[in-house]
C-alpha positions as a printed NumPy array, in Angstrom:
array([[ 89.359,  77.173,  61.621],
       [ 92.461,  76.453,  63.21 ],
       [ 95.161,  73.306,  62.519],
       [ 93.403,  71.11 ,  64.439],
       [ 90.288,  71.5  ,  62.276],
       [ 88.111,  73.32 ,  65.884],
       [ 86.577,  76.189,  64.869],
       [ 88.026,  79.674,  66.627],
       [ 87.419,  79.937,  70.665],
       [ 85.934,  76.127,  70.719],
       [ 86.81 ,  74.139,  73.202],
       [ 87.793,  70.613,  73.4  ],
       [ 84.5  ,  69.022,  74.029],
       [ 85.972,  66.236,  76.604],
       [ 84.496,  68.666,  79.382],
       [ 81.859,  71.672,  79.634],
       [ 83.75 ,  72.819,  83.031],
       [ 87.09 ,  73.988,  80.75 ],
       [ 84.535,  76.354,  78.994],
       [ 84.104,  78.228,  82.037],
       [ 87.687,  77.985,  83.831],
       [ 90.393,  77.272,  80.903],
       [ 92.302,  79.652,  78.922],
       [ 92.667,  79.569,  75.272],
       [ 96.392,  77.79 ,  74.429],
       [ 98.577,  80.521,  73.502],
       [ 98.688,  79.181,  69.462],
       [ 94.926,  80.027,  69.801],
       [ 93.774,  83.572,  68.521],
       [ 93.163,  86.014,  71.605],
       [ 90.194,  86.151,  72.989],
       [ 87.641,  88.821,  72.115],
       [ 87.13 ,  92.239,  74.301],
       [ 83.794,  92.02 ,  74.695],
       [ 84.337,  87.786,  76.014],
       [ 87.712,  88.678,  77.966],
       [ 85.693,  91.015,  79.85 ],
       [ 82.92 ,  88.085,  80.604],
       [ 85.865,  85.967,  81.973],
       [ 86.663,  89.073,  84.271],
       [ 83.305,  89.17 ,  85.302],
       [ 82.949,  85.516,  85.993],
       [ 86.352,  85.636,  87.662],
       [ 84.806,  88.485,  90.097],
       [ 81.775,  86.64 ,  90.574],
       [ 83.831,  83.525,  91.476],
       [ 85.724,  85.649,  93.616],
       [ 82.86 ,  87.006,  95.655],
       [ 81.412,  83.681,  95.906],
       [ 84.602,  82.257,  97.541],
       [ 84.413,  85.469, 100.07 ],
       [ 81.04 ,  84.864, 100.892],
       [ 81.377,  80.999, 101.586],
       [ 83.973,  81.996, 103.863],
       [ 82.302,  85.066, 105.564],
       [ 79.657,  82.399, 106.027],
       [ 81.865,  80.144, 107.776],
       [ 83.467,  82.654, 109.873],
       [ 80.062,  83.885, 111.41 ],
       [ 78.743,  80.143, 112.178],
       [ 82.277,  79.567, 113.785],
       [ 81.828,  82.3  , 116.   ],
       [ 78.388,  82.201, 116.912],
       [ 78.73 ,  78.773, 117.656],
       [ 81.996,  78.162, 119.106],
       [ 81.865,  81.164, 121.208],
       [ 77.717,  81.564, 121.398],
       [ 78.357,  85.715, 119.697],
       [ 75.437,  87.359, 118.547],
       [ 74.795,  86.906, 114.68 ],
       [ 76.383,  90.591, 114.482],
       [ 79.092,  90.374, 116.38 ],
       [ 79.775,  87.126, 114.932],
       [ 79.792,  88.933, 111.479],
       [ 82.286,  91.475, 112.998],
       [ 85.015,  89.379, 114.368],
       [ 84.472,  87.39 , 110.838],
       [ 84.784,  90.4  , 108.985],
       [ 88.047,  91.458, 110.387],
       [ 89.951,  88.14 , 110.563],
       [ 88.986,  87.579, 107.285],
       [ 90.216,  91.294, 105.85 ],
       [ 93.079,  90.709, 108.262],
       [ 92.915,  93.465, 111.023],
       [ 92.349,  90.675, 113.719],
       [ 89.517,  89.78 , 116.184],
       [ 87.814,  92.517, 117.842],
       [ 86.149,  90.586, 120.977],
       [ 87.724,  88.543, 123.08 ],
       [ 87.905,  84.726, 123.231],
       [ 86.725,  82.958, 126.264],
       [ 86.227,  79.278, 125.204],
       [ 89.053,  76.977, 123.928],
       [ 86.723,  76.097, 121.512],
       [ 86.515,  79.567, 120.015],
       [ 90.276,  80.154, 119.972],
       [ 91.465,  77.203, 118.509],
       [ 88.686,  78.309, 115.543],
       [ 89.76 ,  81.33 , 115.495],
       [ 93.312,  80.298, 114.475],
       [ 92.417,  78.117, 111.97 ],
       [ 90.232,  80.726, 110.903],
       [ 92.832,  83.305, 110.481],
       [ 95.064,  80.567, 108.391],
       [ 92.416,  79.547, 106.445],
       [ 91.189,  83.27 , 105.965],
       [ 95.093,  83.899, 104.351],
       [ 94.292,  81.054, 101.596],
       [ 90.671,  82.294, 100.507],
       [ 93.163,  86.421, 100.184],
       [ 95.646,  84.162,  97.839],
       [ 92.726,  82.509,  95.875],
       [ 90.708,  85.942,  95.231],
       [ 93.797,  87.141,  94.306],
       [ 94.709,  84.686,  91.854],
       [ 90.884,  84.736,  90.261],
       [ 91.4  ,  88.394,  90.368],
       [ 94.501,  88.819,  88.471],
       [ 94.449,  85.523,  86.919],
       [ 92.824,  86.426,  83.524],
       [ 94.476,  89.89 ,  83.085],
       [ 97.805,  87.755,  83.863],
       [ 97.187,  85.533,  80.978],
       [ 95.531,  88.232,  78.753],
       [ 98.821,  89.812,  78.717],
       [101.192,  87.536,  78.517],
       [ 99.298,  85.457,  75.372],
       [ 99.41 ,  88.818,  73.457],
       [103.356,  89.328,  74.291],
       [102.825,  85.896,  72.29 ],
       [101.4  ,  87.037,  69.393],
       [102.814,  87.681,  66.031],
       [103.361,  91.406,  65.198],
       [100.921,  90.592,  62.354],
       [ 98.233,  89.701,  64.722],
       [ 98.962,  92.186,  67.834],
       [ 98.284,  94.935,  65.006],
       [ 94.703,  93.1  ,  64.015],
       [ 93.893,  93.013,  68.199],
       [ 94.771,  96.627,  68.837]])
């Protein structure tokens, strides 16, 4: 039990969602191995989500702003969105004005998988450089 009478790793119960996104409060004990490495995993499977949704997007953009084959639509999405650049070229004003909002929004979706990425090992180690000596020696 902790001071405010919630047993350990219990969330507040106002919302179910903060069981799956929030970090414990750094007066809270540190999380478990065996549950940080859960969060990594749901972090990595949020992150692969976010990638697909926007793989997704970048193949319908191409194929239908600039009427690509479903491959080659997957190509020119595949690079913009790893950052190497279009590989065909753009005919249609339609498929170059996508194609730079495409390449701004692909920058965004590399900051977010970065930041669910690194996000929980950030806050792993920083709430044990919080810890009591007392209690880094019971987590190691």
């Amino acid at each position: 039990m902790t001071k405010s009478g919630r047993k350990r790793h219990e969330r507040h119960p106002k919302s179910q969602l903060g069981r799956y996104i929030l970090f414990e409060h750094r007066n809270e004990p540190l999380l478990p191995r065996r549950d940080f490495y859960w969060r990594l995993a749901r972090h990595a499977g949020a992150a692969i989500l976010v990638m697909g949704a926007s793989l997704g997007i970048g193949i319908l953009g191409y194929h239908l702003t600039e009427g690509l084959p479903w491959l080659d639509s997957l190509l020119n999405a595949s690079m913009i969105l790893g950052g190497m650049g279009p590989v065909d070229v753009l005919h249609t004003s339609a498929g170059k004005i996508f194609a730079s909002a495409y390449a701004l929004f692909s920058g965004v979706v590399f900051l977010v998988t970065a930041g669910l990425l690194i996000g929980p090992v950030a806050h792993r180690m920083l709430h044990w450089l919080h810890l009591d000596e007392q209690e880094r020696a019971e987590q190691d």
